[in-house]
N, CA, C and O atoms as a CHARMM CRD file, in Angstrom:
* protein
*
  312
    1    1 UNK  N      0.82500  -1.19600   0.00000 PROA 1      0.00000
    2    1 UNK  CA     0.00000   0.00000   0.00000 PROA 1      0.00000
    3    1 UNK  C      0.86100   1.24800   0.00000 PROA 1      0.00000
    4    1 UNK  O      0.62400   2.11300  -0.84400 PROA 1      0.00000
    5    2 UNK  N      1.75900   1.39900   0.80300 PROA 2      0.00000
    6    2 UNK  CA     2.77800   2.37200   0.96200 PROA 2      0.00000
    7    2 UNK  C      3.15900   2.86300  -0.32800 PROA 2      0.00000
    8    2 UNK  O      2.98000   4.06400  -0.53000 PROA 2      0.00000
    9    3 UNK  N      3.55600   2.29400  -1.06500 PROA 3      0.00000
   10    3 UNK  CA     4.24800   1.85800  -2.11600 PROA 3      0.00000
   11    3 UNK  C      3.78500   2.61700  -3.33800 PROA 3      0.00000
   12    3 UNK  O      4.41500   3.24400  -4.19000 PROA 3      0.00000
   13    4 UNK  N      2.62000   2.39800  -3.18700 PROA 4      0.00000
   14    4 UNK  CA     1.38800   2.67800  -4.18900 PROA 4      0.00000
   15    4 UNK  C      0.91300   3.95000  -3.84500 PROA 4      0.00000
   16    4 UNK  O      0.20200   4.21200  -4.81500 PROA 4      0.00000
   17    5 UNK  N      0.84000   5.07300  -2.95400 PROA 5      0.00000
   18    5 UNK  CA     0.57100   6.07900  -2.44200 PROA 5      0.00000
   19    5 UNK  C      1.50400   7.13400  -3.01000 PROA 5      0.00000
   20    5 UNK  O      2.71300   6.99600  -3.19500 PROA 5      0.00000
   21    6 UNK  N      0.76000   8.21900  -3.26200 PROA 6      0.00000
   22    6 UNK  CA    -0.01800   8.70200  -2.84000 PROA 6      0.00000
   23    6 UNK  C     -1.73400   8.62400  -3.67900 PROA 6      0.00000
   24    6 UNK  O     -2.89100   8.96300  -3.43100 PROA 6      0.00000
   25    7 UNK  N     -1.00300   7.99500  -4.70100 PROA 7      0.00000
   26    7 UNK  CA    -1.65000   7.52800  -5.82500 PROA 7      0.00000
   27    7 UNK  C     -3.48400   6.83900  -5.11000 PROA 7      0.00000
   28    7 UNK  O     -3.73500   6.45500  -3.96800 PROA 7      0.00000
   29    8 UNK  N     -4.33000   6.91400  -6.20600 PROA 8      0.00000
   30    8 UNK  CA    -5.40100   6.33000  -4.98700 PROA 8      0.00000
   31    8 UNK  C     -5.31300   4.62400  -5.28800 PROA 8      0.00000
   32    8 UNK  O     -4.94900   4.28900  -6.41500 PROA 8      0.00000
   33    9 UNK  N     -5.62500   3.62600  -4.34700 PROA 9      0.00000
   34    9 UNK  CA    -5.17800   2.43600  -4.55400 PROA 9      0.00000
   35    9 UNK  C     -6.72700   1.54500  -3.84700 PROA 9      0.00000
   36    9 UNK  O     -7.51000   2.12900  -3.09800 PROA 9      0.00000
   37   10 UNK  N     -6.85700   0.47300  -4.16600 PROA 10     0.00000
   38   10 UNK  CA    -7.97200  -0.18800  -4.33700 PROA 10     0.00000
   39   10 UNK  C     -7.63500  -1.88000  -3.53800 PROA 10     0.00000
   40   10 UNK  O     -7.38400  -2.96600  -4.06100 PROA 10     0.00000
   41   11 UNK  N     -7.77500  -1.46100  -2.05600 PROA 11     0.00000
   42   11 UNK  CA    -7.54000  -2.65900  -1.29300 PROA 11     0.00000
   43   11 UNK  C     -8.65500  -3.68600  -1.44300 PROA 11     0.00000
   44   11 UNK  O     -9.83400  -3.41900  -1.67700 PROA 11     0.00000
   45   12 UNK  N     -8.14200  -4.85900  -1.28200 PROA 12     0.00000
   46   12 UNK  CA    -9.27200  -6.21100  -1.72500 PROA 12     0.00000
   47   12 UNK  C     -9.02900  -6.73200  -0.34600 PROA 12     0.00000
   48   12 UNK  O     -7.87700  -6.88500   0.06100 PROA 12     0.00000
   49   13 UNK  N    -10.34800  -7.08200   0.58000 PROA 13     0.00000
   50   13 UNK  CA   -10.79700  -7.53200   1.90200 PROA 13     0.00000
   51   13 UNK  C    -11.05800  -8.84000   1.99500 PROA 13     0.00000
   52   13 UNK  O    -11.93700  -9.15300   1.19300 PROA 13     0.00000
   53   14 UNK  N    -10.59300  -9.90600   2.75500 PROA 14     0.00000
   54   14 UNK  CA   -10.58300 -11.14300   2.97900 PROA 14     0.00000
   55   14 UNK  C    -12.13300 -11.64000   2.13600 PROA 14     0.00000
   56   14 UNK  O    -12.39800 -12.69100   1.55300 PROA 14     0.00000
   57   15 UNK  N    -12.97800 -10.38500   2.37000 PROA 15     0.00000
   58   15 UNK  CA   -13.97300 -11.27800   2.28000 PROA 15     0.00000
   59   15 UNK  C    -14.65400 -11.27000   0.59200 PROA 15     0.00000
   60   15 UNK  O    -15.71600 -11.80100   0.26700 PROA 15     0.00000
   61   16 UNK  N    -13.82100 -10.60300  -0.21300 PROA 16     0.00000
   62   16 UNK  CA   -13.75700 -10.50100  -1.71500 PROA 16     0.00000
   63   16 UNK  C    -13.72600  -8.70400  -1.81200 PROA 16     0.00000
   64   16 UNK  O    -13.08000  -8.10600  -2.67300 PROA 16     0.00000
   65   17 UNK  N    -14.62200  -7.97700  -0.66800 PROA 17     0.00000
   66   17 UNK  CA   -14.89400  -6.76000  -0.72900 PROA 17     0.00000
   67   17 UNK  C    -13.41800  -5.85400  -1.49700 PROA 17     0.00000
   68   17 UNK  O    -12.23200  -6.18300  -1.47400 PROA 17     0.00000
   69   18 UNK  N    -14.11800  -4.57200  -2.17000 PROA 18     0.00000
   70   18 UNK  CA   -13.33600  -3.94600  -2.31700 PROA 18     0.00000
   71   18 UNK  C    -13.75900  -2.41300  -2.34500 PROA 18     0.00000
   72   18 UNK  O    -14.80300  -1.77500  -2.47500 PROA 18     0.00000
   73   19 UNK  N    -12.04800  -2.08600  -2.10600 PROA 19     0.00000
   74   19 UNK  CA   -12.78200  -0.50200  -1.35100 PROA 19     0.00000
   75   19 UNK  C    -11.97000   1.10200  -2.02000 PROA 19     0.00000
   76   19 UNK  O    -10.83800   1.17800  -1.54000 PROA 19     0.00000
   77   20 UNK  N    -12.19900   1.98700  -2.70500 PROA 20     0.00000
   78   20 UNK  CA   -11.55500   2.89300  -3.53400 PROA 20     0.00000
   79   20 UNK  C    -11.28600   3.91200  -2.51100 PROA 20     0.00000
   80   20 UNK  O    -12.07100   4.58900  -1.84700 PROA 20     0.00000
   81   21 UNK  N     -9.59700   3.85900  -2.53700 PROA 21     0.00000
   82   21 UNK  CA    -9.38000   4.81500  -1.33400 PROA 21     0.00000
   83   21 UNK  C     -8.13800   5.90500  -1.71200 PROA 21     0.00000
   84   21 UNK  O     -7.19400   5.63900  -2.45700 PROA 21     0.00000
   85   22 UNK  N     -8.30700   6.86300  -1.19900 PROA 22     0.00000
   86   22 UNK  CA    -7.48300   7.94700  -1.80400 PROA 22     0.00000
   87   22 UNK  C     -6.39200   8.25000  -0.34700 PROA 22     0.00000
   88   22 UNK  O     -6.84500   8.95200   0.55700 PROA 22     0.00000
   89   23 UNK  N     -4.83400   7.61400  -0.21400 PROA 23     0.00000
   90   23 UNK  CA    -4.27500   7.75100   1.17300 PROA 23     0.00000
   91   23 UNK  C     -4.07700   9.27000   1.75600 PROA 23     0.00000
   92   23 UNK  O     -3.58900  10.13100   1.02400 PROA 23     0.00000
   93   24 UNK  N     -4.35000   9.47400   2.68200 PROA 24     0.00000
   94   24 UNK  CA    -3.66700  11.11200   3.19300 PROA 24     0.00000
   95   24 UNK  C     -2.38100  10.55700   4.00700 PROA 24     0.00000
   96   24 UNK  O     -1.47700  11.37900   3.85100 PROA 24     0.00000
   97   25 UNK  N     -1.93700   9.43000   4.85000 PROA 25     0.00000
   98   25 UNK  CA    -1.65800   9.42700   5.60900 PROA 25     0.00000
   99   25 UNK  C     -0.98000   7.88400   5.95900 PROA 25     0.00000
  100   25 UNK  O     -1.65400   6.85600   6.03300 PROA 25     0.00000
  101   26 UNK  N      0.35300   7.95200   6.13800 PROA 26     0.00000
  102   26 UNK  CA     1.11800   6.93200   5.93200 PROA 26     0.00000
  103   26 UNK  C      2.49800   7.04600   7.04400 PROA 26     0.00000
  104   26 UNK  O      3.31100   7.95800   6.89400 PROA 26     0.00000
  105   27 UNK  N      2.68900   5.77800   8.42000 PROA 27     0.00000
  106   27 UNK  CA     3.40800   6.12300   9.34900 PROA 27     0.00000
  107   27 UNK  C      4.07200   4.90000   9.89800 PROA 27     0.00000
  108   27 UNK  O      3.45800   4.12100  10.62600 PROA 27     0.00000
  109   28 UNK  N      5.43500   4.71000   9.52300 PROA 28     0.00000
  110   28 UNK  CA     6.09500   3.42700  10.46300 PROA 28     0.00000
  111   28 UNK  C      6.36000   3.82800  11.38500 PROA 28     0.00000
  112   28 UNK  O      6.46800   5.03200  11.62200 PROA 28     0.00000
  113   29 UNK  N      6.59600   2.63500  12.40200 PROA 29     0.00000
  114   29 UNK  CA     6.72000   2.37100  14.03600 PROA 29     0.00000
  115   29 UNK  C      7.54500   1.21700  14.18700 PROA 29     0.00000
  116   29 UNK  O      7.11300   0.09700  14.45700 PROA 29     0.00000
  117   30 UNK  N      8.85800   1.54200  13.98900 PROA 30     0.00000
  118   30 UNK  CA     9.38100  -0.12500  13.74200 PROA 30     0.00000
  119   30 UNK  C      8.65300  -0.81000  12.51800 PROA 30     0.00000
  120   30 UNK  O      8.29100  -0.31600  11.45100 PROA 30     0.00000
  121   31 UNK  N      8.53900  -2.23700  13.05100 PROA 31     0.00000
  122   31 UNK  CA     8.03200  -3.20800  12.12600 PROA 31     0.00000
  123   31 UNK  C      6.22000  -3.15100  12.09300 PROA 31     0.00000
  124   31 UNK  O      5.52300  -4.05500  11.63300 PROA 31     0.00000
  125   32 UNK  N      5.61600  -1.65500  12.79600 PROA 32     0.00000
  126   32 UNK  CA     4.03200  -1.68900  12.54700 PROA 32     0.00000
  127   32 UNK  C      3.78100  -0.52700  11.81800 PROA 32     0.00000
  128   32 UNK  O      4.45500   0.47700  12.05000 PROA 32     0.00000
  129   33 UNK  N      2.65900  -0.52100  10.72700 PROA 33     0.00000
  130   33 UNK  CA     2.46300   0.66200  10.07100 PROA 33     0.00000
  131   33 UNK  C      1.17300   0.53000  10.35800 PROA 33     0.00000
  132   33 UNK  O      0.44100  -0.30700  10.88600 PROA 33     0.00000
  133   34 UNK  N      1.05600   2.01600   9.66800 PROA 34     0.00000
  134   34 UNK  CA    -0.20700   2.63700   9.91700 PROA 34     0.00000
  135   34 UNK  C     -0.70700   3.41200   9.01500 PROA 34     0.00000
  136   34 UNK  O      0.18700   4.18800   8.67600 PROA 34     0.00000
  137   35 UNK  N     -1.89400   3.66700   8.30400 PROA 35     0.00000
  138   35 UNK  CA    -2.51300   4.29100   7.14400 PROA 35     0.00000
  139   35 UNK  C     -3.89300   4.88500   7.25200 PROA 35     0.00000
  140   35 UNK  O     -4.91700   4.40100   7.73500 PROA 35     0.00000
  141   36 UNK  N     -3.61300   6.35900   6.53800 PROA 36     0.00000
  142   36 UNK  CA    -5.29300   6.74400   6.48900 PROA 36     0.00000
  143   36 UNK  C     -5.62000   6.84200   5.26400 PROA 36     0.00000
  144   36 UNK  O     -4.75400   7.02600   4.40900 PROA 36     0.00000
  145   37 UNK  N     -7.14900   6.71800   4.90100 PROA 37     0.00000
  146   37 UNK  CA    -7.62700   6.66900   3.52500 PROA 37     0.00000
  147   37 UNK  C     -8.64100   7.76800   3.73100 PROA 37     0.00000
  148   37 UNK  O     -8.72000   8.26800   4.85400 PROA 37     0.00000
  149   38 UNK  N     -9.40000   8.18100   2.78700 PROA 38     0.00000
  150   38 UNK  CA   -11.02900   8.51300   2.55600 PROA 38     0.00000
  151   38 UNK  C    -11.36500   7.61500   1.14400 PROA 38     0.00000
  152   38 UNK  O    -10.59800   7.51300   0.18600 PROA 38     0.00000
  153   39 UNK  N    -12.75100   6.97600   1.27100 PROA 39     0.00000
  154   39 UNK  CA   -13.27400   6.56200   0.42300 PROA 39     0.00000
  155   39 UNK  C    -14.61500   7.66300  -0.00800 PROA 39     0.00000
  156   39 UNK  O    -14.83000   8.76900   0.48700 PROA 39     0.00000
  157   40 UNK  N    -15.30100   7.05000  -0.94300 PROA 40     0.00000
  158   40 UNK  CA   -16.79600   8.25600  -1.15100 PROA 40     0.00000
  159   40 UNK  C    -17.23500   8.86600   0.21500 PROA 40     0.00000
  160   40 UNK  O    -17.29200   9.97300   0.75200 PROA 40     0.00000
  161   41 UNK  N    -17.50500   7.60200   0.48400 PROA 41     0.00000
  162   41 UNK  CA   -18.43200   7.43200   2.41800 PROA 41     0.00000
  163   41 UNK  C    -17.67400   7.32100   4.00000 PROA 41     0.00000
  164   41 UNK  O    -18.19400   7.12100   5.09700 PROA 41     0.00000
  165   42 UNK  N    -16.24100   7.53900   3.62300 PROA 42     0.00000
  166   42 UNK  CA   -16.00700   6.78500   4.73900 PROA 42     0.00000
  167   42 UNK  C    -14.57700   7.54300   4.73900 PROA 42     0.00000
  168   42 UNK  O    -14.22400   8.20200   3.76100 PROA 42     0.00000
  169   43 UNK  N    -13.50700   7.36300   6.28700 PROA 43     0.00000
  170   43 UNK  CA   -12.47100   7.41600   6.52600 PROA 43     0.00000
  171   43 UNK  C    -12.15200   6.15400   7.01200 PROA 43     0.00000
  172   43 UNK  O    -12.79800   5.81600   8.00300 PROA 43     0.00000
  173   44 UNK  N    -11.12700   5.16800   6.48200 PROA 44     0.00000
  174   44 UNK  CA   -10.77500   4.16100   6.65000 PROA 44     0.00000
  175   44 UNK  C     -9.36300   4.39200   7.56400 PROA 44     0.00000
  176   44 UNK  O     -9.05800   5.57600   7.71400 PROA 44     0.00000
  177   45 UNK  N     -8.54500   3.47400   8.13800 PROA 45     0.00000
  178   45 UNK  CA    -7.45500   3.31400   8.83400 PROA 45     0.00000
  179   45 UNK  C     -7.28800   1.64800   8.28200 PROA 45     0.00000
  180   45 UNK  O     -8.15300   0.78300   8.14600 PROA 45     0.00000
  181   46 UNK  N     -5.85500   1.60900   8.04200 PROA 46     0.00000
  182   46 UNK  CA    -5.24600   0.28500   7.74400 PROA 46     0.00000
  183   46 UNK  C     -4.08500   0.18800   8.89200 PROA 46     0.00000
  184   46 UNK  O     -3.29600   1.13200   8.92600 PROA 46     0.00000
  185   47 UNK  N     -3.93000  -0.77200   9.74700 PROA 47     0.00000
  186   47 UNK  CA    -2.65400  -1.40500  10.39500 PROA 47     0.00000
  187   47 UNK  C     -2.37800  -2.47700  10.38500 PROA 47     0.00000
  188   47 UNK  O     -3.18900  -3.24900   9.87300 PROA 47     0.00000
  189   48 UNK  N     -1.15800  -3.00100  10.92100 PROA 48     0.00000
  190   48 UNK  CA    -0.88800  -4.36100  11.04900 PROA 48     0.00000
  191   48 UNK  C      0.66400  -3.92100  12.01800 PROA 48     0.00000
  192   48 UNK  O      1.53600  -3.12700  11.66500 PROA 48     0.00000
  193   49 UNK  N      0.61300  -4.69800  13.23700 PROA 49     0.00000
  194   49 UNK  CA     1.78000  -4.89800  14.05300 PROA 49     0.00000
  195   49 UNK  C      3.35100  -5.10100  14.08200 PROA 49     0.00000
  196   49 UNK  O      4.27400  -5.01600  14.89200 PROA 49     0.00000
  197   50 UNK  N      3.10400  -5.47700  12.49800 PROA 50     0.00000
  198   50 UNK  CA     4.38100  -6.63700  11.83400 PROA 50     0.00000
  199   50 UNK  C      4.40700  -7.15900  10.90500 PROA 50     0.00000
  200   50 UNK  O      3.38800  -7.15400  10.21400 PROA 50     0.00000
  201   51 UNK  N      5.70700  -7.92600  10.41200 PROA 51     0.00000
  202   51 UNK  CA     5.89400  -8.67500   9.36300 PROA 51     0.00000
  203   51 UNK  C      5.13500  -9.67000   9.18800 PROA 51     0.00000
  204   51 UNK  O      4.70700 -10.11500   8.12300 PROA 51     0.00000
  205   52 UNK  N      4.86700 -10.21800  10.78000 PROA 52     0.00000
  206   52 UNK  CA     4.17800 -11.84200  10.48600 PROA 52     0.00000
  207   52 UNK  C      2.10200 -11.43900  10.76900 PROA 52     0.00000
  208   52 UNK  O      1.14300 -12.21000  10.73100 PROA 52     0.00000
  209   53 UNK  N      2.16100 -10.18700  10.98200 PROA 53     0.00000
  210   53 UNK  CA     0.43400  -9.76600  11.27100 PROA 53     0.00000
  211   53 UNK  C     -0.19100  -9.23400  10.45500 PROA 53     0.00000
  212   53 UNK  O      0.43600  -8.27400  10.00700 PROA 53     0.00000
  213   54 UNK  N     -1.88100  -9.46300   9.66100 PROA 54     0.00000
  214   54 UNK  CA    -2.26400  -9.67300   8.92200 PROA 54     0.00000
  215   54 UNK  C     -2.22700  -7.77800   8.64100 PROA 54     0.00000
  216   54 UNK  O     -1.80400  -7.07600   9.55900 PROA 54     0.00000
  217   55 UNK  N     -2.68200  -7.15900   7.38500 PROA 55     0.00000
  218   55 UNK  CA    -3.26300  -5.54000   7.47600 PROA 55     0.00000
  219   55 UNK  C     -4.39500  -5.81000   7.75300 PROA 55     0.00000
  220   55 UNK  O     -4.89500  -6.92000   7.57400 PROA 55     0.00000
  221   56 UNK  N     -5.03900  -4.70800   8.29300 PROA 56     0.00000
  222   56 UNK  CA    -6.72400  -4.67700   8.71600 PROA 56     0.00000
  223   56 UNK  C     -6.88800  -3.49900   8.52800 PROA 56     0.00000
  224   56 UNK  O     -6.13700  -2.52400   8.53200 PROA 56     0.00000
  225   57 UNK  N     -8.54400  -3.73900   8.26400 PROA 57     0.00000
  226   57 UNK  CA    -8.46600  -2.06400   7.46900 PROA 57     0.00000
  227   57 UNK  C     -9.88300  -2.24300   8.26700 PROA 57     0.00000
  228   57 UNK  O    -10.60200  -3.23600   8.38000 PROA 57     0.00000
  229   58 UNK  N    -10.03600  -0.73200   8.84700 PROA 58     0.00000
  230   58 UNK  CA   -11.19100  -0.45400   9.58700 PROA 58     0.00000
  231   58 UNK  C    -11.56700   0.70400   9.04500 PROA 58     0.00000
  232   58 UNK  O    -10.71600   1.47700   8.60300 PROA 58     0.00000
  233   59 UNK  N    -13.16600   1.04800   8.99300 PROA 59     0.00000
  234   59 UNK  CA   -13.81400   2.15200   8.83200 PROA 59     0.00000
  235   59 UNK  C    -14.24800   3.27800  10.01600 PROA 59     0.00000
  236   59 UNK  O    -14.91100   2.75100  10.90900 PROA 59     0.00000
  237   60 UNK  N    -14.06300   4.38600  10.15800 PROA 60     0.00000
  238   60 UNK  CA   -14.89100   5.22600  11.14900 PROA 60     0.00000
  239   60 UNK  C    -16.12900   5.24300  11.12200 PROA 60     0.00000
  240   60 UNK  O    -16.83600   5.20600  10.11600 PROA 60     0.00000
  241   61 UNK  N    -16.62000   5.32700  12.76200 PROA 61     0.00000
  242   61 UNK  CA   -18.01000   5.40600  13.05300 PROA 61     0.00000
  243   61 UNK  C    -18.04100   6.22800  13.74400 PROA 61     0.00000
  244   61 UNK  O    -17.00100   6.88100  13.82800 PROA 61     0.00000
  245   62 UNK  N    -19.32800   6.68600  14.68100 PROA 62     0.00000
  246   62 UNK  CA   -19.68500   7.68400  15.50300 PROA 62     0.00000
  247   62 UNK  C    -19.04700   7.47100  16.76000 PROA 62     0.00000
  248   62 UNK  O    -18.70300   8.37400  17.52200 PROA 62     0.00000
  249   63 UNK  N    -18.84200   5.77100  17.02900 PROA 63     0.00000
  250   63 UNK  CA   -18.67400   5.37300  18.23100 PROA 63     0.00000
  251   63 UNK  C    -16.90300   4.69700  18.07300 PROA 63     0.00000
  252   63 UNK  O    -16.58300   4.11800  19.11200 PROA 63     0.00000
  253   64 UNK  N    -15.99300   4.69200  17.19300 PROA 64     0.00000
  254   64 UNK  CA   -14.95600   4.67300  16.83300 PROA 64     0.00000
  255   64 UNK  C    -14.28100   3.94400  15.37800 PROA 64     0.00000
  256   64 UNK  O    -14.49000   4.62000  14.37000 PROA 64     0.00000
  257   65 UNK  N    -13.56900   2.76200  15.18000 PROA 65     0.00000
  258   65 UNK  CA   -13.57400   2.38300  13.83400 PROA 65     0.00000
  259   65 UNK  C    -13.75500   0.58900  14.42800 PROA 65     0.00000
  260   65 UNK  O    -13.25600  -0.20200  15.22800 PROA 65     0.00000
  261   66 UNK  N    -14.68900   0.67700  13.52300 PROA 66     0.00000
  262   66 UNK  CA   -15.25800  -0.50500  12.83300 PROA 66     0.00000
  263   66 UNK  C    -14.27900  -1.41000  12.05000 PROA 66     0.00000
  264   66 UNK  O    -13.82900  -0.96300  10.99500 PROA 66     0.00000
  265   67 UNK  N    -13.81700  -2.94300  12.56900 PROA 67     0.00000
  266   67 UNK  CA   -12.92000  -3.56000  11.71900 PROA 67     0.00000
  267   67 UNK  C    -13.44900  -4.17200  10.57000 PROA 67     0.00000
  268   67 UNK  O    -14.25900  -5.07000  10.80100 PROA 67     0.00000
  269   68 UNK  N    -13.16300  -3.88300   9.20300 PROA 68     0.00000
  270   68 UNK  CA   -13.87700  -4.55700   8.42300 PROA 68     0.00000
  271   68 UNK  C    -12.98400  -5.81700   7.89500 PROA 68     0.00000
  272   68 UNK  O    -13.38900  -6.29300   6.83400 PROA 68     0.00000
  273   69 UNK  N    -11.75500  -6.47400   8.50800 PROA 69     0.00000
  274   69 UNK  CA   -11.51800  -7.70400   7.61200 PROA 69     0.00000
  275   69 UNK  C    -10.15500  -7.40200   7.20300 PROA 69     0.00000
  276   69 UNK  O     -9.71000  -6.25400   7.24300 PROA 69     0.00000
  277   70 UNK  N     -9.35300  -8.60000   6.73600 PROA 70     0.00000
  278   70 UNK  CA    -7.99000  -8.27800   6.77600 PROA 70     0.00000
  279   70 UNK  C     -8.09300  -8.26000   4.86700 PROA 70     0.00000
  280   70 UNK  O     -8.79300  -8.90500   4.08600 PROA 70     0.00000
  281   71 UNK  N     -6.91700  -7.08100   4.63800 PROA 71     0.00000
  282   71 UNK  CA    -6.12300  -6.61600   3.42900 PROA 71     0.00000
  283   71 UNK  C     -5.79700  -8.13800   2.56100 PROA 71     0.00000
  284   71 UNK  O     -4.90900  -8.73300   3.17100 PROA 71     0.00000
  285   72 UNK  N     -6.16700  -8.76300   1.57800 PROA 72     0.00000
  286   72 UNK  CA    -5.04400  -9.80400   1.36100 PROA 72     0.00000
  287   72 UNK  C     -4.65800  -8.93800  -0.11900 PROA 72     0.00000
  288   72 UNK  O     -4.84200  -9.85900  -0.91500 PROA 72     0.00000
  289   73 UNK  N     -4.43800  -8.31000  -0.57000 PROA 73     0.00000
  290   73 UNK  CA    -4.34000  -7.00600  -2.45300 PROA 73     0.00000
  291   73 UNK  C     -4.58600  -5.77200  -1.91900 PROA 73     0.00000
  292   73 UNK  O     -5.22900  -5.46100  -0.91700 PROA 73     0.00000
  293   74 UNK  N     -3.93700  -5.04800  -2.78900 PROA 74     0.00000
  294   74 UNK  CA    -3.65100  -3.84900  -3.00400 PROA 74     0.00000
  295   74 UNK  C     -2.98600  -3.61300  -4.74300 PROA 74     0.00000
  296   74 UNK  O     -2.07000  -4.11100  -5.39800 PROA 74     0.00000
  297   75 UNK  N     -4.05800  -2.55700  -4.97600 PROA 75     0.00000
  298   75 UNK  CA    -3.73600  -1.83600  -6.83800 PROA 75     0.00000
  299   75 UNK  C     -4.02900  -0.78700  -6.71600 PROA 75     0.00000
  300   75 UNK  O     -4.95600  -0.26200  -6.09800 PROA 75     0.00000
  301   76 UNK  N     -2.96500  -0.26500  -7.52000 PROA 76     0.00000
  302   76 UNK  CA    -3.01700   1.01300  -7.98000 PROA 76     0.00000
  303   76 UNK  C     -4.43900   1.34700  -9.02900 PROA 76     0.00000
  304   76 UNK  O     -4.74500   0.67300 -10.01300 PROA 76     0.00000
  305   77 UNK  N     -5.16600   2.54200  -8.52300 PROA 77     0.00000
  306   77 UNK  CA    -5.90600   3.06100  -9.67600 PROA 77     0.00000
  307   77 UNK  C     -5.82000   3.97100 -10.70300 PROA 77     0.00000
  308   77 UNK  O     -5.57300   5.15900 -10.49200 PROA 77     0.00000
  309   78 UNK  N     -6.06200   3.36300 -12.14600 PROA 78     0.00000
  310   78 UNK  CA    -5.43800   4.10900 -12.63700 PROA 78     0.00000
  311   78 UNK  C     -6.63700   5.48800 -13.18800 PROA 78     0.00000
  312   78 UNK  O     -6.20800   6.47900 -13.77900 PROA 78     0.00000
């Protein structure tokens, strides 16, 4: 995902879902990163702990972010 930024990039969710996201916001911590998106509807956050821990990408709510399912793709949109 990093990689692919600032560019907008199109993560694919364990569960086939997919989500069009434009990054603002991109931060290592050691071996954990951290990412912000906006989609149409939504402000998303992507993390993962580590090398060996899955990405998860959560949506904001009223009451905080919502996990929607782990990252397994990431593309660039063109």
């Amino acid at each position: 995902l990093y990689n692919l930024s600032p560019q907008p990039v199109r993560p694919t969710l364990d569960s086939g879902e997919t989500i069009d996201l434009e990054p603002e916001s991109a931060e290592f911590f050691g071996e954990s990163f951290q990412a912000e998106g906006v989609s149409e509807d939504a402000t998303h956050r992507l993390v993962t702990d580590g090398e060996d821990d899955p990405l998860l990408i959560a949506r904001e709510s009223a009451d905080g972010w919502d996990v929607l399912g782990e990252v397994t793709a990431v593309e660039a949109i063109e």
